[in-house]
PyMOL Python script that loads the backbone (N, CA, C, O; Angstrom):
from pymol import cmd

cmd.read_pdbstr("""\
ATOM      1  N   UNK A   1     148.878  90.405 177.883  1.00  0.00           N
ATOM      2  CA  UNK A   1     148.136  91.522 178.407  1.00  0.00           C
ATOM      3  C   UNK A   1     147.540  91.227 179.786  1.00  0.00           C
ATOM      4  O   UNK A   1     147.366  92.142 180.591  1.00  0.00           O
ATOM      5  N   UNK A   2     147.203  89.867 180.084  1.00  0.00           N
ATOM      6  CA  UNK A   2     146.623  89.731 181.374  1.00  0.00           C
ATOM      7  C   UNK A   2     147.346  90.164 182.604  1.00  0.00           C
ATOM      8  O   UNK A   2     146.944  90.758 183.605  1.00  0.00           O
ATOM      9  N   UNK A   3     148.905  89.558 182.152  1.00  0.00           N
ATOM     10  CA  UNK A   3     149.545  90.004 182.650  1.00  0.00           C
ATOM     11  C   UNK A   3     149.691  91.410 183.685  1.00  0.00           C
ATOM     12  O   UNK A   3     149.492  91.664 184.873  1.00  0.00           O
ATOM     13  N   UNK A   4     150.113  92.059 182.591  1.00  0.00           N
ATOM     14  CA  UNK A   4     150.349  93.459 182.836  1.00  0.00           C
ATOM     15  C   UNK A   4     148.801  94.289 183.557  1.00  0.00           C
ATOM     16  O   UNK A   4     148.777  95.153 184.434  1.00  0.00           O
ATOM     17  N   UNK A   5     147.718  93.709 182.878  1.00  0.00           N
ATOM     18  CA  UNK A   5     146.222  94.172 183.490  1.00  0.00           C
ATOM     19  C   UNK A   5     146.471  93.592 185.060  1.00  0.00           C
ATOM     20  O   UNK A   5     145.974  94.429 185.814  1.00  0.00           O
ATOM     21  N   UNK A   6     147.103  92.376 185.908  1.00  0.00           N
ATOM     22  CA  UNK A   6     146.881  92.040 186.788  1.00  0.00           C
ATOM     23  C   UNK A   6     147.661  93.249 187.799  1.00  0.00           C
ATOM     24  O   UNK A   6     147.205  93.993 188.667  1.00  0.00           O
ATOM     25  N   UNK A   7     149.099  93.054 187.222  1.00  0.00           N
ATOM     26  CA  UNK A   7     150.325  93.907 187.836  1.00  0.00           C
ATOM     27  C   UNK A   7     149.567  95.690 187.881  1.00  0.00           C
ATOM     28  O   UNK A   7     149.753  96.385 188.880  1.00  0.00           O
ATOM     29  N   UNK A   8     148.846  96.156 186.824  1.00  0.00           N
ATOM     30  CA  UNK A   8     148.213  97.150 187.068  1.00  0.00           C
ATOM     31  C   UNK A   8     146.940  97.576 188.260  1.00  0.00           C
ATOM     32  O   UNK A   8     146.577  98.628 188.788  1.00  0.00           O
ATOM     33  N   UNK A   9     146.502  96.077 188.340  1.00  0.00           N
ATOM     34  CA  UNK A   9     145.288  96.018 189.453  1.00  0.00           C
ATOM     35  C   UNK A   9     144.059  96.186 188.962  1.00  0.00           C
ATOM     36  O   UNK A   9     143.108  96.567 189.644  1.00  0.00           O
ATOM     37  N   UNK A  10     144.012  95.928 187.830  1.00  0.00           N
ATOM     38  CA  UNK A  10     142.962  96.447 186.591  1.00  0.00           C
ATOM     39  C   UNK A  10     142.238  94.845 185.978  1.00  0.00           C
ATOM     40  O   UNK A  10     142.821  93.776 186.156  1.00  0.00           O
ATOM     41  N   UNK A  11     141.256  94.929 185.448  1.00  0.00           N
ATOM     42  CA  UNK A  11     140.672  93.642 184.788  1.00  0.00           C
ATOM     43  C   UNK A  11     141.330  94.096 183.506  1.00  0.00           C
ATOM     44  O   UNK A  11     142.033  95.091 183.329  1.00  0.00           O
ATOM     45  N   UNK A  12     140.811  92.794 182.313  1.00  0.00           N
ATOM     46  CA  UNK A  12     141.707  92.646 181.112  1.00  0.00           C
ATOM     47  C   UNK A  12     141.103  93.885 180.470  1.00  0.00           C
ATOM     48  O   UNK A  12     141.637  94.395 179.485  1.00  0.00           O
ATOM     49  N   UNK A  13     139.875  94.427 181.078  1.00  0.00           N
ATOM     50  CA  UNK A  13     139.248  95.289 179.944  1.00  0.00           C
ATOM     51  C   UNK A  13     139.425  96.388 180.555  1.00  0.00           C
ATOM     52  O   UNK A  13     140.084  97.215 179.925  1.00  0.00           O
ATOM     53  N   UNK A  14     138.899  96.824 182.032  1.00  0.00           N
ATOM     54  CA  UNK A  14     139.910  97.624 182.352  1.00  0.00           C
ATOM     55  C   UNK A  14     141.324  98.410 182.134  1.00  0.00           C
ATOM     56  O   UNK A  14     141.693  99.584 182.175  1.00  0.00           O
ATOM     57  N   UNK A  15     141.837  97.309 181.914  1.00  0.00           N
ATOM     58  CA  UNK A  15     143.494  97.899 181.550  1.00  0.00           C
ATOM     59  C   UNK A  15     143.496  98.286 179.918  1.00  0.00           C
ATOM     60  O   UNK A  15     144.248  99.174 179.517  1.00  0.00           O
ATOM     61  N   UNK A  16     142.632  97.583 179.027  1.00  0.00           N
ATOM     62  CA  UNK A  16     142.477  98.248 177.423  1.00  0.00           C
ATOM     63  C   UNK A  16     141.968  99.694 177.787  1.00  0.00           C
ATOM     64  O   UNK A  16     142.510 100.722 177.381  1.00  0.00           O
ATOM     65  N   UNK A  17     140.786  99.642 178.659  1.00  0.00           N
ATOM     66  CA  UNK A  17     139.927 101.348 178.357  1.00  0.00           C
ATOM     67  C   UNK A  17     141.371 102.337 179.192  1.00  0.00           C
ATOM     68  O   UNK A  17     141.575 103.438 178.680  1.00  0.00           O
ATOM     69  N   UNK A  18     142.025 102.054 180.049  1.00  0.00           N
ATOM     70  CA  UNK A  18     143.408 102.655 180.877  1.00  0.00           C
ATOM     71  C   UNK A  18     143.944 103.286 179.264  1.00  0.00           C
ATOM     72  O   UNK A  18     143.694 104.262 178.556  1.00  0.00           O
ATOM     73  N   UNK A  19     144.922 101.923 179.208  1.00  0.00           N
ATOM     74  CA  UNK A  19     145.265 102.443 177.749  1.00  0.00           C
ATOM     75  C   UNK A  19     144.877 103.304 176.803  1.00  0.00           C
ATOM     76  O   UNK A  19     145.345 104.415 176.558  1.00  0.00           O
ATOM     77  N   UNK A  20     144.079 102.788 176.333  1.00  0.00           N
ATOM     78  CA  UNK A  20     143.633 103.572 175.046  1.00  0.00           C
ATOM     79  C   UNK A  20     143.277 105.347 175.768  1.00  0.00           C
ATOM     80  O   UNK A  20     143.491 106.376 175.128  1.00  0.00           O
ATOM     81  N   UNK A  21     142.966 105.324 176.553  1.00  0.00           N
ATOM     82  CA  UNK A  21     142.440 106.757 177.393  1.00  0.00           C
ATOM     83  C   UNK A  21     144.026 107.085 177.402  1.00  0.00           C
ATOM     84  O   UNK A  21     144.278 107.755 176.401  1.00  0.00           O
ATOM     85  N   UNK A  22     144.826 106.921 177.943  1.00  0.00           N
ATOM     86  CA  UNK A  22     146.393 107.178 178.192  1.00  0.00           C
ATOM     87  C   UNK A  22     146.989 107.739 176.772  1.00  0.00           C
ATOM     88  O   UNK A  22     147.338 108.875 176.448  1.00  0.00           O
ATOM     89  N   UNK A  23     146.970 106.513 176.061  1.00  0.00           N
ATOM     90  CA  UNK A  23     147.618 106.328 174.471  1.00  0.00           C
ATOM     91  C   UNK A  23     147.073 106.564 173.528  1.00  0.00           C
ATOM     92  O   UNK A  23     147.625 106.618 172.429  1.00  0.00           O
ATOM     93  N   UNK A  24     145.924 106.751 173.720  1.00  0.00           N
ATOM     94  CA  UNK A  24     144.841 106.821 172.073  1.00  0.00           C
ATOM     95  C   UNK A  24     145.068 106.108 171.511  1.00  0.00           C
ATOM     96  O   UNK A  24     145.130 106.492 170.343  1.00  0.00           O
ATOM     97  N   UNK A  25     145.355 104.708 171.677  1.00  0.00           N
ATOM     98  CA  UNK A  25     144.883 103.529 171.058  1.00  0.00           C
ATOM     99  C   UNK A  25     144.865 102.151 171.859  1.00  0.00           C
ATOM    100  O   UNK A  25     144.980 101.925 173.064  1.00  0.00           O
ATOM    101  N   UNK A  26     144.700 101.396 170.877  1.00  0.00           N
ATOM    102  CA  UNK A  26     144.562  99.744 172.057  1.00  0.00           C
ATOM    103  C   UNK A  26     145.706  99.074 172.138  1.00  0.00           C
ATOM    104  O   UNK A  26     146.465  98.644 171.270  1.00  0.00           O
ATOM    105  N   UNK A  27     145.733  99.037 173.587  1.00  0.00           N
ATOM    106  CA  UNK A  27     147.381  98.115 173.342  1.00  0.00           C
ATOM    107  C   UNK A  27     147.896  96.957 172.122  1.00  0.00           C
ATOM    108  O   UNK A  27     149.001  96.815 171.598  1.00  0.00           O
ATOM    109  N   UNK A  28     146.456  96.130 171.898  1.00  0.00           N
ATOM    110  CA  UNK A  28     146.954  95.777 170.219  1.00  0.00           C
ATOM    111  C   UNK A  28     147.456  96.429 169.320  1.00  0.00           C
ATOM    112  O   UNK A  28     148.421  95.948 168.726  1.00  0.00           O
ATOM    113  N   UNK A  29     146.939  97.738 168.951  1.00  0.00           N
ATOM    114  CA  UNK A  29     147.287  98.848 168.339  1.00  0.00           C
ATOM    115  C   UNK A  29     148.278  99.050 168.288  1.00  0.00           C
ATOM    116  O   UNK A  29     148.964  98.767 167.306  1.00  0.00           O
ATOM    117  N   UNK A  30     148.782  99.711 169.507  1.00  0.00           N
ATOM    118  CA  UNK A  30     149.777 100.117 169.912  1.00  0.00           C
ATOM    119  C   UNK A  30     150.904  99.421 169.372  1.00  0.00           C
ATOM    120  O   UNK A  30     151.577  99.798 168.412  1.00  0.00           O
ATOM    121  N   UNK A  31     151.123  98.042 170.268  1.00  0.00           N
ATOM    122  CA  UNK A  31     152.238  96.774 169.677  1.00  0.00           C
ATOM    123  C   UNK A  31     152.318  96.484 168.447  1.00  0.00           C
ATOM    124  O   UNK A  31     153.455  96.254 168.034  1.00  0.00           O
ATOM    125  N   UNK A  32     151.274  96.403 167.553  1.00  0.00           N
ATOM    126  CA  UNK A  32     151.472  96.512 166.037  1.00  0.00           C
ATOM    127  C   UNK A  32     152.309  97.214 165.278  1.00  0.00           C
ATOM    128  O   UNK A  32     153.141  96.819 164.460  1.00  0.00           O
ATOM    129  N   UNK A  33     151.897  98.749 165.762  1.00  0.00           N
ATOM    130  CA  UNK A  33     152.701 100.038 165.408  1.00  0.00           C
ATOM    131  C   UNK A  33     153.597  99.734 165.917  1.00  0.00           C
ATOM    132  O   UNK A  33     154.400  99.585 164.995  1.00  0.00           O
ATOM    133  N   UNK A  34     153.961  99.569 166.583  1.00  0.00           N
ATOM    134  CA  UNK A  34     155.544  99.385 167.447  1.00  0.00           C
ATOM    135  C   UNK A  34     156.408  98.519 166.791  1.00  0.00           C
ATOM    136  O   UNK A  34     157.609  98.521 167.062  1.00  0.00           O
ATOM    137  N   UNK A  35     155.912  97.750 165.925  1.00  0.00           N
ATOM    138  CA  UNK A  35     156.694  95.845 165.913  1.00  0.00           C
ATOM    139  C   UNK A  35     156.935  96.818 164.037  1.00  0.00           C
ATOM    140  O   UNK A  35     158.033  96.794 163.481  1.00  0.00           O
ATOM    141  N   UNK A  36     155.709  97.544 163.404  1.00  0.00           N
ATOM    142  CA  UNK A  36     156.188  97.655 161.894  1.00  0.00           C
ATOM    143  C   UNK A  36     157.016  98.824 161.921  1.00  0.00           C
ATOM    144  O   UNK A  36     157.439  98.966 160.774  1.00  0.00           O
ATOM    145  N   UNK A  37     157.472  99.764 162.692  1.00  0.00           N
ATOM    146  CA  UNK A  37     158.625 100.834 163.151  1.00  0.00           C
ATOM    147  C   UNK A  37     159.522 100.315 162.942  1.00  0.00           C
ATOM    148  O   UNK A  37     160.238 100.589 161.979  1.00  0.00           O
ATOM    149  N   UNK A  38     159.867  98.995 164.154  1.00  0.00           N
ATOM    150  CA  UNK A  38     160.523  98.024 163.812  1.00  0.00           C
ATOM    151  C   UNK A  38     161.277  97.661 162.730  1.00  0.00           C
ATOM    152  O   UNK A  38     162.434  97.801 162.333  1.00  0.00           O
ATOM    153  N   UNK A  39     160.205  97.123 162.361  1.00  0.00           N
ATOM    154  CA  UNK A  39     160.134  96.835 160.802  1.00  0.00           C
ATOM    155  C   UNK A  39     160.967  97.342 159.908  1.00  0.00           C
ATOM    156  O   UNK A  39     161.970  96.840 159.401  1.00  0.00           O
ATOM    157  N   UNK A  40     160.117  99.123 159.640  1.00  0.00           N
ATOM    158  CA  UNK A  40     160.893 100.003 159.137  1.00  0.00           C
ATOM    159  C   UNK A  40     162.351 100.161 159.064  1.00  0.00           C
ATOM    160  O   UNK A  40     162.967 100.428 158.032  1.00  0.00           O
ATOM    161  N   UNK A  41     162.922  99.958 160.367  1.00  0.00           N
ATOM    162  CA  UNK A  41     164.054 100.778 160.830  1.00  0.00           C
ATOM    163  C   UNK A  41     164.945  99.758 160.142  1.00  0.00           C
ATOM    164  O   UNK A  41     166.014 100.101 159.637  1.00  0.00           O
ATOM    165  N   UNK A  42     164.376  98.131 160.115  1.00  0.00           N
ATOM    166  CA  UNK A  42     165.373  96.646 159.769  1.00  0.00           C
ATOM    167  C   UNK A  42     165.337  97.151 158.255  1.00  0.00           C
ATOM    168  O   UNK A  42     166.474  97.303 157.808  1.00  0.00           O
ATOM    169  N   UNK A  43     164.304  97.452 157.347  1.00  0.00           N
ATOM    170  CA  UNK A  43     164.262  97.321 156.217  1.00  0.00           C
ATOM    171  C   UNK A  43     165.280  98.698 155.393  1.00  0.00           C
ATOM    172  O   UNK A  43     165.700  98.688 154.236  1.00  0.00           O
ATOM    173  N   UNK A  44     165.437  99.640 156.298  1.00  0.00           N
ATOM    174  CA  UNK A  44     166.503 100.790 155.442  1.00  0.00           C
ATOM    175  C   UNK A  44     167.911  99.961 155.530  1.00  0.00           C
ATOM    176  O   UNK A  44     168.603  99.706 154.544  1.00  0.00           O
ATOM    177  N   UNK A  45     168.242  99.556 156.978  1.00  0.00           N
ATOM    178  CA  UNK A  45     169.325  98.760 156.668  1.00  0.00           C
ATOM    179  C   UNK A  45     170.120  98.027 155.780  1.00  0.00           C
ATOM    180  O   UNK A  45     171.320  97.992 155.509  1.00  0.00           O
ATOM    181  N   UNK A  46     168.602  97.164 155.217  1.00  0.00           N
ATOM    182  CA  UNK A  46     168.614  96.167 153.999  1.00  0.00           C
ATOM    183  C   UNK A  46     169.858  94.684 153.985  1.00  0.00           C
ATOM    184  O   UNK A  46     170.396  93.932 153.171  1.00  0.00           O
ATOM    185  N   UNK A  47     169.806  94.982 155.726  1.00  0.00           N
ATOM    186  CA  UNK A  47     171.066  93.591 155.765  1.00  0.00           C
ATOM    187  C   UNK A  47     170.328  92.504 156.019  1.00  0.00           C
ATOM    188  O   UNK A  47     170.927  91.443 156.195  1.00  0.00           O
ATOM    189  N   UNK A  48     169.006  92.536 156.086  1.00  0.00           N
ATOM    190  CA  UNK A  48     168.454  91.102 157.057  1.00  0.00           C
ATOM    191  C   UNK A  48     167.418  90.574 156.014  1.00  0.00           C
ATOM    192  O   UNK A  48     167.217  91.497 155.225  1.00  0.00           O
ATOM    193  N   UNK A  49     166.624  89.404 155.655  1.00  0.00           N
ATOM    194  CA  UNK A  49     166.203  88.816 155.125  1.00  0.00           C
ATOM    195  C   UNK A  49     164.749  89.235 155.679  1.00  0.00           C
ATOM    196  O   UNK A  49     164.660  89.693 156.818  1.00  0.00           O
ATOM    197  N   UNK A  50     163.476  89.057 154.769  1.00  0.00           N
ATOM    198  CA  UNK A  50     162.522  89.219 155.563  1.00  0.00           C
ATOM    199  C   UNK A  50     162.177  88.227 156.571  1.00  0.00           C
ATOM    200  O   UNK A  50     161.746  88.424 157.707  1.00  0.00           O
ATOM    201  N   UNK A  51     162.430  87.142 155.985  1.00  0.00           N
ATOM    202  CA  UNK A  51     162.021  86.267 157.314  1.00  0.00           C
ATOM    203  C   UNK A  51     162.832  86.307 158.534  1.00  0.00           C
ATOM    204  O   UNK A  51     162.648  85.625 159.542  1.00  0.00           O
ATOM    205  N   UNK A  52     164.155  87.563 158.249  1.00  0.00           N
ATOM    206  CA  UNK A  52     165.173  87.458 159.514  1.00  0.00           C
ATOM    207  C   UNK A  52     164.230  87.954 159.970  1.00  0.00           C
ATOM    208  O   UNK A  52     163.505  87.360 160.768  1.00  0.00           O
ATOM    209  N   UNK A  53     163.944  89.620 159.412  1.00  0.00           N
ATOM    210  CA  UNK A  53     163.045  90.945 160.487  1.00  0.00           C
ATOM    211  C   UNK A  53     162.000  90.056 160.873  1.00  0.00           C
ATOM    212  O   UNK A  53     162.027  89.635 162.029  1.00  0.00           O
ATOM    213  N   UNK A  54     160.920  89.632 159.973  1.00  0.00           N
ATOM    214  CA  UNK A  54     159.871  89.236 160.752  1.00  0.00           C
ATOM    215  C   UNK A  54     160.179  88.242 161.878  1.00  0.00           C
ATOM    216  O   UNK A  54     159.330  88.173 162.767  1.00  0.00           O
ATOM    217  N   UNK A  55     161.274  87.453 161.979  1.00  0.00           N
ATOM    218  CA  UNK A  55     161.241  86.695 163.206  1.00  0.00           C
ATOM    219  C   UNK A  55     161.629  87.700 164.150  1.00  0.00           C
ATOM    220  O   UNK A  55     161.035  87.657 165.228  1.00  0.00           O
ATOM    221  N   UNK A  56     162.504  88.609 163.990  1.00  0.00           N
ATOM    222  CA  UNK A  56     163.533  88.997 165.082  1.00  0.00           C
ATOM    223  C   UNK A  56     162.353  90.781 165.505  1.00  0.00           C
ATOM    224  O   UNK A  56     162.749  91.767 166.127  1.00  0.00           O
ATOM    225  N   UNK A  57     160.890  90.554 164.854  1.00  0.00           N
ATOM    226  CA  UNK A  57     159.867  91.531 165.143  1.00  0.00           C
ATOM    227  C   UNK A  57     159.065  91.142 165.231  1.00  0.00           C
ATOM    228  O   UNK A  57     158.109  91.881 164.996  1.00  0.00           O
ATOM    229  N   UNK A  58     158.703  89.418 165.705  1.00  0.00           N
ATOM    230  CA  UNK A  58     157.714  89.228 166.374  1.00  0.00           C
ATOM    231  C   UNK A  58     156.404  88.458 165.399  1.00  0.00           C
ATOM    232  O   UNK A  58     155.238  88.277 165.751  1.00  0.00           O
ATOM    233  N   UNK A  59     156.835  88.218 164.527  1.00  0.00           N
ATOM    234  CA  UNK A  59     155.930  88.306 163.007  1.00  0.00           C
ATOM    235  C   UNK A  59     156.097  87.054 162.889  1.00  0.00           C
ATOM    236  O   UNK A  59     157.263  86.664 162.950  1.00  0.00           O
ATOM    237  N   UNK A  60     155.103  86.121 162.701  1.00  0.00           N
ATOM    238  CA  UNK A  60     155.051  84.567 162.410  1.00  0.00           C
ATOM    239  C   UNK A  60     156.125  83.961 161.112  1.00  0.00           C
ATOM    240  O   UNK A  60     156.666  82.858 161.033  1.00  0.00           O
ATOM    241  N   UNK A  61     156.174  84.890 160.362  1.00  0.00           N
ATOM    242  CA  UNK A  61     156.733  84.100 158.811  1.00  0.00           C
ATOM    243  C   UNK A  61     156.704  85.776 158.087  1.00  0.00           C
ATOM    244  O   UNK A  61     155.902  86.656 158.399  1.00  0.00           O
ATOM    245  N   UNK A  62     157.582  85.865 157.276  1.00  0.00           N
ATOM    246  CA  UNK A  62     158.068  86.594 155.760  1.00  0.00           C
ATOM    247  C   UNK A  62     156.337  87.155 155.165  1.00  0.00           C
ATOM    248  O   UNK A  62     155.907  88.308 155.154  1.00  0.00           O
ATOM    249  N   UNK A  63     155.628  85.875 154.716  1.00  0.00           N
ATOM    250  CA  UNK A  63     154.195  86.540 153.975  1.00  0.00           C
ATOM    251  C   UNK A  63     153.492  87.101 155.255  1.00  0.00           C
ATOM    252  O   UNK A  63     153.413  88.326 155.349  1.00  0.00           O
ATOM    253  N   UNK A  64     153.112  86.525 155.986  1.00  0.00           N
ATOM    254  CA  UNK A  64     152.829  87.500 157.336  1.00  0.00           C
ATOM    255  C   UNK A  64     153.050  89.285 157.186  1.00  0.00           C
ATOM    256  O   UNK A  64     152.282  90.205 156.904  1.00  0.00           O
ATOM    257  N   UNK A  65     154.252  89.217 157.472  1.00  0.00           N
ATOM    258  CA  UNK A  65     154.568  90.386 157.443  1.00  0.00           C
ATOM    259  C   UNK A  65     154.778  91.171 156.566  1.00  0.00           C
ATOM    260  O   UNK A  65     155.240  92.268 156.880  1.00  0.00           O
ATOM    261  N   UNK A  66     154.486  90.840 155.062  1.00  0.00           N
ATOM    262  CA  UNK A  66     154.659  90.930 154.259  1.00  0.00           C
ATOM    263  C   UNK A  66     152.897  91.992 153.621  1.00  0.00           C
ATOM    264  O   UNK A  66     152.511  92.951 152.953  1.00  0.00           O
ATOM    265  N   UNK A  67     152.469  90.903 154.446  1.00  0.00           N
ATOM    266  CA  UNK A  67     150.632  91.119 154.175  1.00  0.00           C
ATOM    267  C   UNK A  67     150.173  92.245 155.280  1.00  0.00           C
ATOM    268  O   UNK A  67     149.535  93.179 154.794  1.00  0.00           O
ATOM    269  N   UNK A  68     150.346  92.279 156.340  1.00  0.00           N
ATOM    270  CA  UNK A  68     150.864  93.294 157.252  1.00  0.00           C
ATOM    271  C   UNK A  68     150.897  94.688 156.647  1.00  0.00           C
ATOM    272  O   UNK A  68     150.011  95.466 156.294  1.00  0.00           O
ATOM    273  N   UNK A  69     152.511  94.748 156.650  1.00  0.00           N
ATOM    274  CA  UNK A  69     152.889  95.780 156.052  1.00  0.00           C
ATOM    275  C   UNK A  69     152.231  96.273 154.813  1.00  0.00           C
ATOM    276  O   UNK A  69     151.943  97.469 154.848  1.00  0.00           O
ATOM    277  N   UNK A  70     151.979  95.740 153.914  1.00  0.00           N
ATOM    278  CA  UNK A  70     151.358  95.950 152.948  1.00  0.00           C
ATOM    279  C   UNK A  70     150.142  96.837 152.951  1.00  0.00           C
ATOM    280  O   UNK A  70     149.892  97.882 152.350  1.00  0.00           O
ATOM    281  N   UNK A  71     149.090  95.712 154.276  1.00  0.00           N
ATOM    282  CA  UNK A  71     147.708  96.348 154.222  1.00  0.00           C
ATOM    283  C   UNK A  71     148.093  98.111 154.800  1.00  0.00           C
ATOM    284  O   UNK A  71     147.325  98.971 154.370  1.00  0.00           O
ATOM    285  N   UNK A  72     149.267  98.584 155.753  1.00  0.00           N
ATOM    286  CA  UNK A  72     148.918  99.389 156.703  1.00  0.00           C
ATOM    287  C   UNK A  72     149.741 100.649 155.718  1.00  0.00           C
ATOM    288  O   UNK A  72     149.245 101.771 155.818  1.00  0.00           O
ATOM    289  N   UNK A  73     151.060 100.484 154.712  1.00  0.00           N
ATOM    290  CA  UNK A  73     151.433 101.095 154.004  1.00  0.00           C
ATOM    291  C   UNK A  73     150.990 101.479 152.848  1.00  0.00           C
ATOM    292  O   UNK A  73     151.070 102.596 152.337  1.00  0.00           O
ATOM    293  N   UNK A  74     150.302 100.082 152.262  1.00  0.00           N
ATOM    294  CA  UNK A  74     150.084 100.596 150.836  1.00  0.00           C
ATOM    295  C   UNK A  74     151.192  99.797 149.823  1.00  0.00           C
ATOM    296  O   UNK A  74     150.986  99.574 148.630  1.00  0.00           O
ATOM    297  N   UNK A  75     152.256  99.468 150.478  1.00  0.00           N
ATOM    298  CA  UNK A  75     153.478  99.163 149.210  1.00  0.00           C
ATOM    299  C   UNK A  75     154.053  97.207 150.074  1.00  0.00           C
ATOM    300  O   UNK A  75     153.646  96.624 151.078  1.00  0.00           O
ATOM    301  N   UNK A  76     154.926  96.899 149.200  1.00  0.00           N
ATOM    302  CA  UNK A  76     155.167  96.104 149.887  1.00  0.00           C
ATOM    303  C   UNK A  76     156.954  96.197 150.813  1.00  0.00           C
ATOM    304  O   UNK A  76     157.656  97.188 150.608  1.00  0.00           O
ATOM    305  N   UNK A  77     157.216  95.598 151.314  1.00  0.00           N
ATOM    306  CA  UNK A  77     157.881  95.836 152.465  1.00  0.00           C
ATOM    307  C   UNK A  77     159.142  96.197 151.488  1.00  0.00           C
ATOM    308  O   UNK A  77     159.746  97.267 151.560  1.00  0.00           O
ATOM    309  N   UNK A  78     159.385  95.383 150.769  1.00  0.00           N
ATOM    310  CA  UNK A  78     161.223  95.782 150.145  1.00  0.00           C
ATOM    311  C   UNK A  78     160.859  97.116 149.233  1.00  0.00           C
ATOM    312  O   UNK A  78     161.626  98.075 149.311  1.00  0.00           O
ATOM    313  N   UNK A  79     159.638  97.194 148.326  1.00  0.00           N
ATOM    314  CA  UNK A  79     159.292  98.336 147.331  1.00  0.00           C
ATOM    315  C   UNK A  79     159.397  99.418 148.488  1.00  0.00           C
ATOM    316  O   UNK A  79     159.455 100.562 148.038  1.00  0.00           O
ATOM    317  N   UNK A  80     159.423  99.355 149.472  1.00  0.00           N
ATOM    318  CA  UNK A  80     159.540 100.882 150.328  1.00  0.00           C
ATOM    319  C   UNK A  80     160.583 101.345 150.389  1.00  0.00           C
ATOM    320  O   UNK A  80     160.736 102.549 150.183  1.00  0.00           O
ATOM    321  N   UNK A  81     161.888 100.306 150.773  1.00  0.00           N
ATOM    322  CA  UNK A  81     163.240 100.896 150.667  1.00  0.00           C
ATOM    323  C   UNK A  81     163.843 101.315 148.929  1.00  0.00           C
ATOM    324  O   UNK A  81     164.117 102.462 148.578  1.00  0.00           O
ATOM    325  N   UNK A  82     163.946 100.056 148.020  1.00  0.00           N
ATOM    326  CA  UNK A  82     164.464 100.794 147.148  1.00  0.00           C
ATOM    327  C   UNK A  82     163.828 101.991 146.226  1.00  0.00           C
ATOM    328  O   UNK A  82     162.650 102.281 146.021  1.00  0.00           O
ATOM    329  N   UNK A  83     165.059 102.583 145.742  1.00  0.00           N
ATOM    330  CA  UNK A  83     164.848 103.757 144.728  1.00  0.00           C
ATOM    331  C   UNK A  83     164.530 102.905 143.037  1.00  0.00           C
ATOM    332  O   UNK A  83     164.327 103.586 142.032  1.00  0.00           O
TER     333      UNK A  83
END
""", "prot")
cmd.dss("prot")
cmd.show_as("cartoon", "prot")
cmd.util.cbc("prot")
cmd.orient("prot")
């Protein structure tokens, strides 16, 4: 994020209040939602392992993302796809 706050011309907090005013939420936010979409889209597939998606979405390890998903859905990551 400093990054991108510098390239913007903005301080680190600066560039959060930008954001969130822009996006209605915090770029943490934001990237979270973004990475379990992600998520989503790997898990209808059902070709990849969790620890594939969570590596290949940014996610430290399988229970990680596992705990993640969980808290923000309600279910756990494979109980969402099957019937």
């Amino acid at each position: 994020m400093p990054a991108i706050a510098r390239r913007a011309g903005l301080s680190d907090d600066g560039f959060r209040r930008a954001f969130r005013r822009a996006v209605g939420e915090t770029p943490a936010a934001f990237r979270r939602r973004c990475r379990l979409e992600a998520v989503g889209r790997l898990l209808v597939r059902q070709e990849l392992t969790l620890s594939q998606i969570a590596d290949a979405t940014g996610f430290s390890d399988a229970f990680h993302l596992s705990k993640v998903w969980k808290q923000t859905t309600g279910s756990s990551p494979r109980g969402t796809t099957r019937n």
